[in-house]
Backbone as JSON Lines, residues from 0, in Angstrom:
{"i":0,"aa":"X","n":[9.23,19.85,10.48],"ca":[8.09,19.78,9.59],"c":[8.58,19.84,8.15]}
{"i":1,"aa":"X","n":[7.88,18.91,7.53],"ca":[8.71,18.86,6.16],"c":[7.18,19.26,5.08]}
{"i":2,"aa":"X","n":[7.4,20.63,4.13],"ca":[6.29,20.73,3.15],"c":[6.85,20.27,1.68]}
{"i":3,"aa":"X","n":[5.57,20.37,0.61],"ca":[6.16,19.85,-0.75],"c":[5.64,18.74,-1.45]}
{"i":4,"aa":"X","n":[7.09,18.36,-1.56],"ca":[7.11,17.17,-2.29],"c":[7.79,16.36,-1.34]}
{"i":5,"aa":"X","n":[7.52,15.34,-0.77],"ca":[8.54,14.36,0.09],"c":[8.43,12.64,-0.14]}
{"i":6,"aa":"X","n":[9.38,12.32,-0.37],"ca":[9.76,11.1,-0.75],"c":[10.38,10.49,0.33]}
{"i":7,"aa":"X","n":[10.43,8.82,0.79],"ca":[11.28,8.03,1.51],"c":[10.98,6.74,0.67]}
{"i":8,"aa":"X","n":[11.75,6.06,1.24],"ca":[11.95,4.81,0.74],"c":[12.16,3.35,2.22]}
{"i":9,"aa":"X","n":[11.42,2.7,1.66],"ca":[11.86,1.62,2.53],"c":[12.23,0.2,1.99]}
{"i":10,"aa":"X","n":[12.91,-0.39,2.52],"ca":[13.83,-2.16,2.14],"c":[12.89,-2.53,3.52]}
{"i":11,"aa":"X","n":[12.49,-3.89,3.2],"ca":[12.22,-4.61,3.9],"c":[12.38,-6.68,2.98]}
{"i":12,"aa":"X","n":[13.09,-7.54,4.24],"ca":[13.7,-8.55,3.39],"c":[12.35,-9.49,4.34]}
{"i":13,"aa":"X","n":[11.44,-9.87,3.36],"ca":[10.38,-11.27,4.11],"c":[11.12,-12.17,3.01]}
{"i":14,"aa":"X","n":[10.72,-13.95,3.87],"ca":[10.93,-14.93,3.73],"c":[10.26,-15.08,3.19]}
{"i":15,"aa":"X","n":[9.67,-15.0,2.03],"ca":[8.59,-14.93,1.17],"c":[8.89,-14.94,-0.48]}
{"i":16,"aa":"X","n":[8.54,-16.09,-1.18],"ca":[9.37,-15.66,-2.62],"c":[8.5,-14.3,-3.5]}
{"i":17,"aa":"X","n":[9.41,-13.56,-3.87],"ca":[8.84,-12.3,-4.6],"c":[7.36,-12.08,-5.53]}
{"i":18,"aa":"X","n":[7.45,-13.6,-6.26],"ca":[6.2,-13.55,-7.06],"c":[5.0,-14.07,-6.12]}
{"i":19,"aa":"X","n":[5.1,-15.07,-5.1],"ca":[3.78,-15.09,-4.52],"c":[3.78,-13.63,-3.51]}
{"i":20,"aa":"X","n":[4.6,-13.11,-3.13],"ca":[4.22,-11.6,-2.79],"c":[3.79,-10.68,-3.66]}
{"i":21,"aa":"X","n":[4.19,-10.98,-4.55],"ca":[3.62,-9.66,-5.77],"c":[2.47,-10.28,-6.08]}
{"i":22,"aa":"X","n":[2.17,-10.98,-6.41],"ca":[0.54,-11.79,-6.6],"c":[-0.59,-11.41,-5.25]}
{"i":23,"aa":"X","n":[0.01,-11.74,-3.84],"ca":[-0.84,-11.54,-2.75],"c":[-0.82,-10.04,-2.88]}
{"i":24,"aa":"X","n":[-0.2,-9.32,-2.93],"ca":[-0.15,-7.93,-2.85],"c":[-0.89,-6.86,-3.72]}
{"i":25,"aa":"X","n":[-0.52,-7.12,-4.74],"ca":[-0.71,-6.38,-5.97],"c":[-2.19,-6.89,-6.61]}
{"i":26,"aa":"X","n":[-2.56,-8.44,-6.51],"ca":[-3.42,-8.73,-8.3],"c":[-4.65,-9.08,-6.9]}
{"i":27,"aa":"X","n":[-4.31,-9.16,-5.82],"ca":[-5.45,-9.92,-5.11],"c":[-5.3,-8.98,-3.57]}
{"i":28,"aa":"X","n":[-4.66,-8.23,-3.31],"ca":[-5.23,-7.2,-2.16],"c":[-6.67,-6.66,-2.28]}
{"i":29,"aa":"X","n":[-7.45,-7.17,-2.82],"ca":[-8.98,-6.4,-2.78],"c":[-9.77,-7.65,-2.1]}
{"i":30,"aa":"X","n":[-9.05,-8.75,-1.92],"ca":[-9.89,-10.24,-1.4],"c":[-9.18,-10.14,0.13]}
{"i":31,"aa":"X","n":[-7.79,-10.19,0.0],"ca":[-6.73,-10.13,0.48],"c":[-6.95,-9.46,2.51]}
{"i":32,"aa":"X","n":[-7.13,-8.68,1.86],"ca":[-6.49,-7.62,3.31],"c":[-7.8,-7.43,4.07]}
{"i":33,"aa":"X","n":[-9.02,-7.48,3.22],"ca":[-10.59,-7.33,4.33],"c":[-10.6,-8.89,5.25]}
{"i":34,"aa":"X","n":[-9.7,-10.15,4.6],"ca":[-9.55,-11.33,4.75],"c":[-8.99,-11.26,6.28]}
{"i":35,"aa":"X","n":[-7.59,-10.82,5.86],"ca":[-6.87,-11.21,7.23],"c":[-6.46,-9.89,7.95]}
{"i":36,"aa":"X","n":[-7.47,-8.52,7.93],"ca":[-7.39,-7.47,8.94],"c":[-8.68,-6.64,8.25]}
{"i":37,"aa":"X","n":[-9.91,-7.49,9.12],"ca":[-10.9,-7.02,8.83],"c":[-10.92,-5.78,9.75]}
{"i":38,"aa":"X","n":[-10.51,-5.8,11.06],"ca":[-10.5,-4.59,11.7],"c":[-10.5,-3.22,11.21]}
{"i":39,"aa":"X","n":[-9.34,-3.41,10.28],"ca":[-9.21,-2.1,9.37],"c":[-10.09,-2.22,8.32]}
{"i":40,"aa":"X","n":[-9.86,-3.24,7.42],"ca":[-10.76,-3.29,5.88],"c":[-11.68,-3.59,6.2]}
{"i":41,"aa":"X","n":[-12.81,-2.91,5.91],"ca":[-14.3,-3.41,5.58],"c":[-14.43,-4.36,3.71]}
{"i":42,"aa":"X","n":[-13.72,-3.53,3.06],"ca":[-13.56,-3.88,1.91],"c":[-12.98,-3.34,0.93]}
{"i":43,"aa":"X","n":[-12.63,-3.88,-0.46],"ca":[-11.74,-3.5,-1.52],"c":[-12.59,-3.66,-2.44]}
{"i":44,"aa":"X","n":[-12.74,-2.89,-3.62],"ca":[-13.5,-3.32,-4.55],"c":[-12.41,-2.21,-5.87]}
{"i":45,"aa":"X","n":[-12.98,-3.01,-6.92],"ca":[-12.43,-2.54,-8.34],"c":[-13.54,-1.8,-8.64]}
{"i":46,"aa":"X","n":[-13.42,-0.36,-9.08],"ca":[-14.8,0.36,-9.34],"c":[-14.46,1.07,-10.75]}
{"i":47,"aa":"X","n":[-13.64,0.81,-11.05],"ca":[-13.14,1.24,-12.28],"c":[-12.54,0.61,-12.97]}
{"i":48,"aa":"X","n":[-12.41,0.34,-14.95],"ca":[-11.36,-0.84,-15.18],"c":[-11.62,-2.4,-14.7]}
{"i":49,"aa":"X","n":[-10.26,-3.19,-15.13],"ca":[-10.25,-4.28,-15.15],"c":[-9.23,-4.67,-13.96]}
{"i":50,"aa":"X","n":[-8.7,-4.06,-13.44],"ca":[-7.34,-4.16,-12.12],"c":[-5.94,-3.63,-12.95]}
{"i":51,"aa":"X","n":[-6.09,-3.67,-14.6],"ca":[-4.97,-3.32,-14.82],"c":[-4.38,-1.67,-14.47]}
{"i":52,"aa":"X","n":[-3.2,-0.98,-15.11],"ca":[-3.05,0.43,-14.99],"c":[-4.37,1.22,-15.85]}
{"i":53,"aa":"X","n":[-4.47,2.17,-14.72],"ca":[-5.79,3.12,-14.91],"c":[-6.84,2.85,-14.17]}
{"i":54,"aa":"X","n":[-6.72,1.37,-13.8],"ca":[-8.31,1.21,-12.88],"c":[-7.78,1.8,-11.75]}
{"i":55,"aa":"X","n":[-9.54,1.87,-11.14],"ca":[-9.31,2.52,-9.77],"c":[-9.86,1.55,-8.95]}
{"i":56,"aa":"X","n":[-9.51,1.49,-7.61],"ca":[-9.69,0.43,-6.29],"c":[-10.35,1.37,-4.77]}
{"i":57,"aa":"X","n":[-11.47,1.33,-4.8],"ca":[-11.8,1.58,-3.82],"c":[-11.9,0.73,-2.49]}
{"i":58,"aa":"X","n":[-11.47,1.55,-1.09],"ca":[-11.47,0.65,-0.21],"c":[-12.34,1.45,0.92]}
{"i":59,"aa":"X","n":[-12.95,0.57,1.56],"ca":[-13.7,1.02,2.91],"c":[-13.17,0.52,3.94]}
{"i":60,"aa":"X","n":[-12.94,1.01,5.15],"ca":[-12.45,0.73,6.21],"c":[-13.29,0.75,7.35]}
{"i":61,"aa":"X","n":[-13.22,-0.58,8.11],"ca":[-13.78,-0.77,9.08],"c":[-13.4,0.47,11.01]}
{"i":62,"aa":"X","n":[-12.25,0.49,10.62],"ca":[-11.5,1.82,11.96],"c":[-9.62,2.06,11.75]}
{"i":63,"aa":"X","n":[-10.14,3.11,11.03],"ca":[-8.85,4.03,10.48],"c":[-8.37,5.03,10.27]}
{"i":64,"aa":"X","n":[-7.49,5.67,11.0],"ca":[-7.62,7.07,10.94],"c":[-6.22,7.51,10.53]}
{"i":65,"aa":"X","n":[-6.39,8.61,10.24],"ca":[-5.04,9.59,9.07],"c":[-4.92,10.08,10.32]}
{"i":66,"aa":"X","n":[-3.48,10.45,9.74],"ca":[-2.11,10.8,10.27],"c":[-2.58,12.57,11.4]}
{"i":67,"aa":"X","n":[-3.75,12.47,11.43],"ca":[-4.34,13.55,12.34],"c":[-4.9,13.23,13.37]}
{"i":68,"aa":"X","n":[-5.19,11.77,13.29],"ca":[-6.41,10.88,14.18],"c":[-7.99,11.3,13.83]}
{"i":69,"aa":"X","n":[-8.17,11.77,12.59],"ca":[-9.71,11.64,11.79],"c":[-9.81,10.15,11.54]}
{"i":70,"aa":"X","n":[-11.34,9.82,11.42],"ca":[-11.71,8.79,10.83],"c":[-11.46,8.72,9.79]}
{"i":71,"aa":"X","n":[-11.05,7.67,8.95],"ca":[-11.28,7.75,7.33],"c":[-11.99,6.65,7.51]}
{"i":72,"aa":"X","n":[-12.98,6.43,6.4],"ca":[-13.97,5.93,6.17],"c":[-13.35,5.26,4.47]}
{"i":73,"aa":"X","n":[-12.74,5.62,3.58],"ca":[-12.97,5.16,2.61],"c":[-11.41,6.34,1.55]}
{"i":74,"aa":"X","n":[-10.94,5.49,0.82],"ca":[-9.9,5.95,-0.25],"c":[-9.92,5.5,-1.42]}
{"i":75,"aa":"X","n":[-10.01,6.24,-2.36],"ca":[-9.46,5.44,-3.99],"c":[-7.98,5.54,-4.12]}
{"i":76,"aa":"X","n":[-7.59,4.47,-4.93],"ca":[-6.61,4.36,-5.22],"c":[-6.74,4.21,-6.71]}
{"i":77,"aa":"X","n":[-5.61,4.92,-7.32],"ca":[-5.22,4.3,-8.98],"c":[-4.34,3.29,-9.14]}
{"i":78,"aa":"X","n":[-4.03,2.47,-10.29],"ca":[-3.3,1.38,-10.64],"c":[-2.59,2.52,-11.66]}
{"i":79,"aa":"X","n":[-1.82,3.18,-11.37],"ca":[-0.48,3.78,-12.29],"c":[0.16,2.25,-13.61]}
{"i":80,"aa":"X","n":[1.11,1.33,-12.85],"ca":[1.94,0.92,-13.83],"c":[1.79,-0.53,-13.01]}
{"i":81,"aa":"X","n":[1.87,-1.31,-13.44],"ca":[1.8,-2.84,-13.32],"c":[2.69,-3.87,-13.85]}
{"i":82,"aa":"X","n":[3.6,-4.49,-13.64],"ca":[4.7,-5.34,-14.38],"c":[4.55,-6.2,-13.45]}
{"i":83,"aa":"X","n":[3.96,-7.4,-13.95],"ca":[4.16,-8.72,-13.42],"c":[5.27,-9.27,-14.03]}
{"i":84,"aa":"X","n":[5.79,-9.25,-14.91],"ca":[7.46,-9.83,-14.96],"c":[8.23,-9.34,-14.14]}
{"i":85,"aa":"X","n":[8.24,-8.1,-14.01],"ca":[9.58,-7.62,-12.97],"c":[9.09,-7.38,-11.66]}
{"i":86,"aa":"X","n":[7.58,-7.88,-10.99],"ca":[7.39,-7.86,-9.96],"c":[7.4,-6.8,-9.48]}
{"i":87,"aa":"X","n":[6.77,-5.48,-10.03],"ca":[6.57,-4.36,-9.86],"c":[5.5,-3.5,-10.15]}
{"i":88,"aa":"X","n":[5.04,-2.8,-9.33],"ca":[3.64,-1.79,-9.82],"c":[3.47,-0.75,-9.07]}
{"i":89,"aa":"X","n":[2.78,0.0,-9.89],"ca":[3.18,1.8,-8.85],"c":[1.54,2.14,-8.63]}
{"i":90,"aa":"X","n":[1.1,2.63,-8.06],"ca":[-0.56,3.17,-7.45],"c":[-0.25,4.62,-7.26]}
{"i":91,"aa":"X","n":[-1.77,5.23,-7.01],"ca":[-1.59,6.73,-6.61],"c":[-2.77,7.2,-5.43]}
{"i":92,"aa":"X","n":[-2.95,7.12,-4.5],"ca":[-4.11,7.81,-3.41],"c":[-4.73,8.79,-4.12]}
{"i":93,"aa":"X","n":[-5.09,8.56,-4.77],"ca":[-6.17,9.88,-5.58],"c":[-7.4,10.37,-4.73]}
{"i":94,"aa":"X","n":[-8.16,10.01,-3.63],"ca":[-9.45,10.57,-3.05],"c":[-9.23,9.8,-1.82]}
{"i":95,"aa":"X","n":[-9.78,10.3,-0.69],"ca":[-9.51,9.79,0.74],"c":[-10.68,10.78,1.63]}
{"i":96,"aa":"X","n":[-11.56,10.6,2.72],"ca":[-11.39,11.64,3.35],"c":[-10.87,11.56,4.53]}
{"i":97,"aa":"X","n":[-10.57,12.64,5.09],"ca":[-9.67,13.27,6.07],"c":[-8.45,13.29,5.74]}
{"i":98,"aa":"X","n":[-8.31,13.29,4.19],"ca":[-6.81,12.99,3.8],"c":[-6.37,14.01,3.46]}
{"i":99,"aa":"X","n":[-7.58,13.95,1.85],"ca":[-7.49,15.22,0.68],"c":[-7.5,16.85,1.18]}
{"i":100,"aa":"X","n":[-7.86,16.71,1.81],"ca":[-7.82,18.14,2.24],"c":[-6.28,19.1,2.56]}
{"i":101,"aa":"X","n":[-5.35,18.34,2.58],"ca":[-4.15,18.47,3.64],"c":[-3.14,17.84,1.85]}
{"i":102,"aa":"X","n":[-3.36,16.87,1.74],"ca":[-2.54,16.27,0.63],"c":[-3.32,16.21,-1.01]}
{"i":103,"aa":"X","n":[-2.3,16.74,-2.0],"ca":[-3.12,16.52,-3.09],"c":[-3.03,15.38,-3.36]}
{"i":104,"aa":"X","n":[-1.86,14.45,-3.43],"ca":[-1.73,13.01,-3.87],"c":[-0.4,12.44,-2.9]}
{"i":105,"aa":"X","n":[-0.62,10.95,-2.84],"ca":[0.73,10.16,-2.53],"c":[1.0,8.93,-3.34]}
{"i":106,"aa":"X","n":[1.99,9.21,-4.2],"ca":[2.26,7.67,-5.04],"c":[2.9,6.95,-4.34]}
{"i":107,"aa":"X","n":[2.88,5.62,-4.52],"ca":[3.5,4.34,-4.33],"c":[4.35,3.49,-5.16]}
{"i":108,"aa":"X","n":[5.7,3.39,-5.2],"ca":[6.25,2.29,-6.64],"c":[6.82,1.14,-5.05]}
{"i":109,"aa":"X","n":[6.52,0.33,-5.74],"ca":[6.7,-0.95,-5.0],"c":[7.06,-2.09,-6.43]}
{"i":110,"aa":"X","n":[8.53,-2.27,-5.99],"ca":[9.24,-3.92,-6.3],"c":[10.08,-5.21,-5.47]}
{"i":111,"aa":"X","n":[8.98,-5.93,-5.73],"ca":[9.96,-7.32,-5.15],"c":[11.23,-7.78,-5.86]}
{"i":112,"aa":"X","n":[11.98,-8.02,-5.35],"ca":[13.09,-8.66,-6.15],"c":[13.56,-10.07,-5.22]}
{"i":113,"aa":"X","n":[13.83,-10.87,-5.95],"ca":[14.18,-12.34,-5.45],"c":[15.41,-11.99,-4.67]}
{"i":114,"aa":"X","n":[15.4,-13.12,-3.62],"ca":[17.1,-12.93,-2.54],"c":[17.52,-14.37,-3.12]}
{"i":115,"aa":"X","n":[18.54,-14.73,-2.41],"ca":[19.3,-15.94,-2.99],"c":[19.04,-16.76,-2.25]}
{"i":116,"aa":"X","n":[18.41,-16.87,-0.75],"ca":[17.51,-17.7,-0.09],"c":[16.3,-18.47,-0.45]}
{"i":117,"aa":"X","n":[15.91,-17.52,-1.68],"ca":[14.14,-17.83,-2.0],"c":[13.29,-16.92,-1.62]}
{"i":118,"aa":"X","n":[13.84,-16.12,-0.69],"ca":[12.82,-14.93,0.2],"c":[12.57,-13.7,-1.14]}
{"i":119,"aa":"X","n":[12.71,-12.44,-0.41],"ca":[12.37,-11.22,-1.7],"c":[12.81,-10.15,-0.44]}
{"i":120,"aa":"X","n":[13.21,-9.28,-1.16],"ca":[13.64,-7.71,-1.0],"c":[12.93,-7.2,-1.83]}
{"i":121,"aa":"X","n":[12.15,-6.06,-0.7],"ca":[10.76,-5.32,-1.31],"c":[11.2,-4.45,-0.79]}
{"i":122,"aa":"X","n":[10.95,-2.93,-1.9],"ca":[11.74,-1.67,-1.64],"c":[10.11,-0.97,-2.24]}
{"i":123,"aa":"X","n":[9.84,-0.12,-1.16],"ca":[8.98,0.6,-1.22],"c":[8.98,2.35,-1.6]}
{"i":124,"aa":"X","n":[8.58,3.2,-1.95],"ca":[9.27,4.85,-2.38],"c":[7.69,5.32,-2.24]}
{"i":125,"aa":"X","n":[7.41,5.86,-1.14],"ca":[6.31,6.8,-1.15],"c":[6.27,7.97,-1.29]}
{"i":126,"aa":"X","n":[5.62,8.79,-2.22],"ca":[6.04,10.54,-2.22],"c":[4.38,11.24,-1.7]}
{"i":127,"aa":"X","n":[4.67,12.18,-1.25],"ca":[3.34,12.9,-0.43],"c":[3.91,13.97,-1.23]}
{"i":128,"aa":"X","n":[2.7,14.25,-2.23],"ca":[2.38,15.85,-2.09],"c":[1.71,16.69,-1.57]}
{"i":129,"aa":"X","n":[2.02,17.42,-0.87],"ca":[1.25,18.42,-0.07],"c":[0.14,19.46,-0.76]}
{"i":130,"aa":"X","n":[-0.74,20.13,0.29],"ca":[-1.17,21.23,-0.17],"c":[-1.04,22.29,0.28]}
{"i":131,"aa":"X","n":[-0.66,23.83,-0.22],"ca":[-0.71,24.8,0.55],"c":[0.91,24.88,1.45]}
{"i":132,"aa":"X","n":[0.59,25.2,2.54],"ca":[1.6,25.43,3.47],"c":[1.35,24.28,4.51]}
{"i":133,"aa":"X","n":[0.75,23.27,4.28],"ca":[0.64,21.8,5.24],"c":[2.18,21.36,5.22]}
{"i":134,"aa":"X","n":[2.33,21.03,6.24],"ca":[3.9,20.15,6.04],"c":[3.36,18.68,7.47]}
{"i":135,"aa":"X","n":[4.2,17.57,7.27],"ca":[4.02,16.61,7.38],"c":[5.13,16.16,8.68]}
{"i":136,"aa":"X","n":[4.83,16.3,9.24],"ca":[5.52,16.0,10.95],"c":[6.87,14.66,10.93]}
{"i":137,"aa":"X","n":[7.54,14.75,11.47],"ca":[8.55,13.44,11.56],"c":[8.0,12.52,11.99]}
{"i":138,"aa":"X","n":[6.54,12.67,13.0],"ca":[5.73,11.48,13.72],"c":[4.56,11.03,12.66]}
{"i":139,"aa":"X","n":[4.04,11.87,11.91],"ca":[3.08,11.53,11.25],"c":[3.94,10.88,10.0]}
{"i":140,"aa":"X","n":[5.7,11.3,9.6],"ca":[5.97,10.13,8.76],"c":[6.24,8.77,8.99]}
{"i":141,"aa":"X","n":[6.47,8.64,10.05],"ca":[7.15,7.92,10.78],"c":[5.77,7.2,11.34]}
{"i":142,"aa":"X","n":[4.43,6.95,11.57],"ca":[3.5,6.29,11.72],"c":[2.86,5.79,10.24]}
{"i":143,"aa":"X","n":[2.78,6.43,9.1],"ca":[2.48,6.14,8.13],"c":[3.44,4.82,7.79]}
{"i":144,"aa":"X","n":[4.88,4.82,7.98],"ca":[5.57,3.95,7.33],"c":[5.26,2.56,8.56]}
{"i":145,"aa":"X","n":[5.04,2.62,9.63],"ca":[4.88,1.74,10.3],"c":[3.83,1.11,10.2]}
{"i":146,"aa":"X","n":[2.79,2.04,9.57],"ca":[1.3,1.08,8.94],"c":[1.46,0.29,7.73]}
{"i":147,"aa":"X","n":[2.45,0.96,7.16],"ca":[2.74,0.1,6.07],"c":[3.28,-1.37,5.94]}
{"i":148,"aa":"X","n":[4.49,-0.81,6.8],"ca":[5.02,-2.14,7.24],"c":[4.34,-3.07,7.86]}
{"i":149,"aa":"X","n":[3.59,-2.42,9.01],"ca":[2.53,-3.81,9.4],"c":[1.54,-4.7,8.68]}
{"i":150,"aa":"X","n":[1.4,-4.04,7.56],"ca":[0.49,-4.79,6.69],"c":[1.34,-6.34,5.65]}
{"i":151,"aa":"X","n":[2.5,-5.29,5.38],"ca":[3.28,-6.36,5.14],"c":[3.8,-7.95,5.78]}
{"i":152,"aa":"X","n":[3.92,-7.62,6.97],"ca":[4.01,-8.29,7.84],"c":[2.8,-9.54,8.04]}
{"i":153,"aa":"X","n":[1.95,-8.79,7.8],"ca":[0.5,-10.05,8.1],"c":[0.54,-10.78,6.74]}
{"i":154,"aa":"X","n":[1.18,-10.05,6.15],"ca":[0.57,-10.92,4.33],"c":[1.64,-11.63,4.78]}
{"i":155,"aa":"X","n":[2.62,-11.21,5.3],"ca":[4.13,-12.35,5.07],"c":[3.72,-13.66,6.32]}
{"i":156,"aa":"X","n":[2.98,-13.0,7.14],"ca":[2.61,-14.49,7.97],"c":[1.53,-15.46,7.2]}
{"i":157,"aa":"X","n":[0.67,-14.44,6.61],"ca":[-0.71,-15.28,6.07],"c":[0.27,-16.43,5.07]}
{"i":158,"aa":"X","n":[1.29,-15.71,3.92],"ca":[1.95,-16.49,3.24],"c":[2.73,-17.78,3.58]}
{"i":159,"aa":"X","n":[3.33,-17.78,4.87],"ca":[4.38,-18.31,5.68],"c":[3.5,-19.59,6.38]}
{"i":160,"aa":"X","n":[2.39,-19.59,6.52],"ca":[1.39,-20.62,7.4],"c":[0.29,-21.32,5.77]}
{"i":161,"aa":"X","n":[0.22,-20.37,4.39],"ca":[-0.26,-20.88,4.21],"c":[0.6,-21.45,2.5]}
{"i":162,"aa":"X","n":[1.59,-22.15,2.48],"ca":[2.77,-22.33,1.96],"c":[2.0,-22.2,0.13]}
{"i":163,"aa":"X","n":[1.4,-22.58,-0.23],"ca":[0.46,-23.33,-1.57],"c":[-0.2,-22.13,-1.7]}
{"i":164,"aa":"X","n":[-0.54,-20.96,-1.25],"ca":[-1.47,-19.98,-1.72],"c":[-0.36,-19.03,-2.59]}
{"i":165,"aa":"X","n":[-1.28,-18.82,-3.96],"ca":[-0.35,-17.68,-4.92],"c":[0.96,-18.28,-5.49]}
{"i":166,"aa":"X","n":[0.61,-20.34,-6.0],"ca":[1.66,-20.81,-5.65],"c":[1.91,-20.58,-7.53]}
């Protein structure tokens, strides 16, 4: 059981060039992800701001549950830092339920970087802060990062079938 502050990091290499991933990902995940995994997303919306850093992004979910097996129903997210030149932007889980209770916050810095194929190397760094004496299981990290990754995965197929989108 790990309490605190906890950080990991993940590399993952899609066939995908960096800027139409950082575009599908970053400037258009609120159209994006209710699109091609409505199961989970009910929806994304900007409820704060303009999408740049400081707005906030609320999302509703169609069937999703935290790392306890609660329903969550719905999370805000912040837009921390945004760099479309360097294909980089950081977010923060600011409100969730079945989340907040257990965690005060989890940031996100996510950058694409170009491969020499054309593809991108996307390095992900999530930190969970805890609350209290909660500590965070090797299974419950270890399912979080696999949700992550799966999402990636669908944008990298949606991208891969649909060559001209985010061109």
């Amino acid at each position: 059981m790990i309490m605190g502050a906890l950080t990991f990091t993940e590399e993952l290499i899609i066939p995908v060039a960096a800027g139409k991933l950082f575009k599908a990902v970053s400037f258009d995940s609120n159209n994006l992800f209710p699109k091609l995994i409505p199961e989970i997303y009910r929806r994304i919306e900007i409820i704060e701001g303009d999408g740049g850093p400081g707005s906030i992004k609320k999302a509703e979910f169609s069937n999703r549950t935290n790392m306890a097996g609660n329903q969550v129903k719905c999370i805000k997210n912040r837009i921390d830092e945004l760099d479309a030149e360097n294909f980089s932007y950081k977010y923060s889980l600011i409100e969730g339920d079945g989340v907040m209770d257990k965690i005060e916050k989890i940031t996100y810095e996510v950058k694409f970087e170009t491969t020499p194929d054309g593809g991108s190397k996307n390095k992900m760094t999530s930190t969970y802060y805890t609350k209290g004496d909660f500590a965070l299981t090797e299974q419950e990290i270890k399912e979080g990062k696999e949700k992550a990754l799966g999402m990636y995965k669908v944008v990298e197929g949606y991208l891969l079938q649909n060559p001209d989108a985010y061109a």
